[in-house]
BALOBA-1460 file (C-alpha; in Angstrom, 3 decimals):
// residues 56
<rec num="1" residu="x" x="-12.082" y="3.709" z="-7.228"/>
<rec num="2" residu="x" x="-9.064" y="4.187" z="-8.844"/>
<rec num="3" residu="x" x="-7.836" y="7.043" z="-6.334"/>
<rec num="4" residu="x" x="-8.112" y="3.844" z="-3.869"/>
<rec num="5" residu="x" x="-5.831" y="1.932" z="-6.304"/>
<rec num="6" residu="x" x="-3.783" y="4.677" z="-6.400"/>
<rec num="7" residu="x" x="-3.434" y="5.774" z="-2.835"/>
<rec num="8" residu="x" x="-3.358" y="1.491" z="-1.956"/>
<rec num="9" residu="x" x="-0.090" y="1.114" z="-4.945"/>
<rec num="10" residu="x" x="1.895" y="4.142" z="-3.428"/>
<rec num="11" residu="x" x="1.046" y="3.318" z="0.397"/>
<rec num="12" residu="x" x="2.571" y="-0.551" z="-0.628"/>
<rec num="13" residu="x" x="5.408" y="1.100" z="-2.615"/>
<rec num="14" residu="x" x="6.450" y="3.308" z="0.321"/>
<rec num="15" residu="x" x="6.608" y="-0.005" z="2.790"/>
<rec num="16" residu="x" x="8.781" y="-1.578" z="0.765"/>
<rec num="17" residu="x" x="11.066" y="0.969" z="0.158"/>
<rec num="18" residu="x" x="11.391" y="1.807" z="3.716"/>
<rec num="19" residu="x" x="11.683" y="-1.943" z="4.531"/>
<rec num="20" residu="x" x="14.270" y="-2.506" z="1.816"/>
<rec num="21" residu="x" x="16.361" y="0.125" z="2.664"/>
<rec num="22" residu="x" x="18.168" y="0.787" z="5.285"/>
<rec num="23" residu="x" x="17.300" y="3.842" z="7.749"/>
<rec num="24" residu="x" x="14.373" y="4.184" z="6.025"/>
<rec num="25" residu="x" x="11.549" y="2.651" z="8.734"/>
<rec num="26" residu="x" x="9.744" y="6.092" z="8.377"/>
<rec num="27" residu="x" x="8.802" y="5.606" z="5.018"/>
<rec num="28" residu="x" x="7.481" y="2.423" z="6.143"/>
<rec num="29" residu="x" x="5.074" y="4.163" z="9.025"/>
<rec num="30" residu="x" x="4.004" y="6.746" z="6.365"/>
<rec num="31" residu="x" x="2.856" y="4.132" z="3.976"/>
<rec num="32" residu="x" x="0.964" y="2.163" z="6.963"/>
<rec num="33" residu="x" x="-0.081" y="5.608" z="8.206"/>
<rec num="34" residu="x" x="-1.424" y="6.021" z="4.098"/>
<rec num="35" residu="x" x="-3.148" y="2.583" z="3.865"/>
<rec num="36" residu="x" x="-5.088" y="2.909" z="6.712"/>
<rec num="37" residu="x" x="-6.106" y="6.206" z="5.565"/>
<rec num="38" residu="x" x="-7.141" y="4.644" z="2.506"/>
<rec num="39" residu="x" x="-9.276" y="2.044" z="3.862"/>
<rec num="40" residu="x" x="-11.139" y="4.387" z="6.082"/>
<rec num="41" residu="x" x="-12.058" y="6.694" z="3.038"/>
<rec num="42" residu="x" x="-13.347" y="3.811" z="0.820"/>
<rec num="43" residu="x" x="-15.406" y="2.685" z="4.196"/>
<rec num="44" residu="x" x="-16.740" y="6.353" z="4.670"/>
<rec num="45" residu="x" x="-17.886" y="6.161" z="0.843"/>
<rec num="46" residu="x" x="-19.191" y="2.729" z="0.669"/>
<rec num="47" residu="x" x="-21.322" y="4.189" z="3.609"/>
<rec num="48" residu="x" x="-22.475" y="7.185" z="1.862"/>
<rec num="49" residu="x" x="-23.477" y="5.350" z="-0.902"/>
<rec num="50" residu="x" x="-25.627" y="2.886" z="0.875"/>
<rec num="51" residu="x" x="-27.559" y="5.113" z="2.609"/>
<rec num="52" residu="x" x="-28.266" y="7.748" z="-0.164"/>
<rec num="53" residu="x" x="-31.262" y="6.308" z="-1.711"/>
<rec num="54" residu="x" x="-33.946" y="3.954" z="-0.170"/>
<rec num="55" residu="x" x="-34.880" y="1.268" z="-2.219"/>
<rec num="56" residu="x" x="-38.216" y="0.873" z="-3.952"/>
């Protein structure tokens, strides 16, 4: 969870900074490029974890 946070605070940092400044956009694609990264790990997890044990 808190590599999530972590990876989710730097991916929202980078937009901004490429948004803020000027010739910059990249930074802005890598962060989008990051989140959605993100998200797809946590889902992958959440997954795993669901269907590791059935239920009694």
């Amino acid at each position: 969870m808190a590599l999530f946070l972590f990876l989710l605070l730097v991916a929202v940092a980078l937009g901004i900074v490429g948004v803020v400044v000027n010739g910059l956009f990249y930074l802005l694609i890598i962060g989008v490029v990051l989140f959605l990264v993100d998200l797809v790990l946590s889902g992958v997890r959440l997954g795993h974890r669901r269907g590791s044990r059935p239920a009694r």
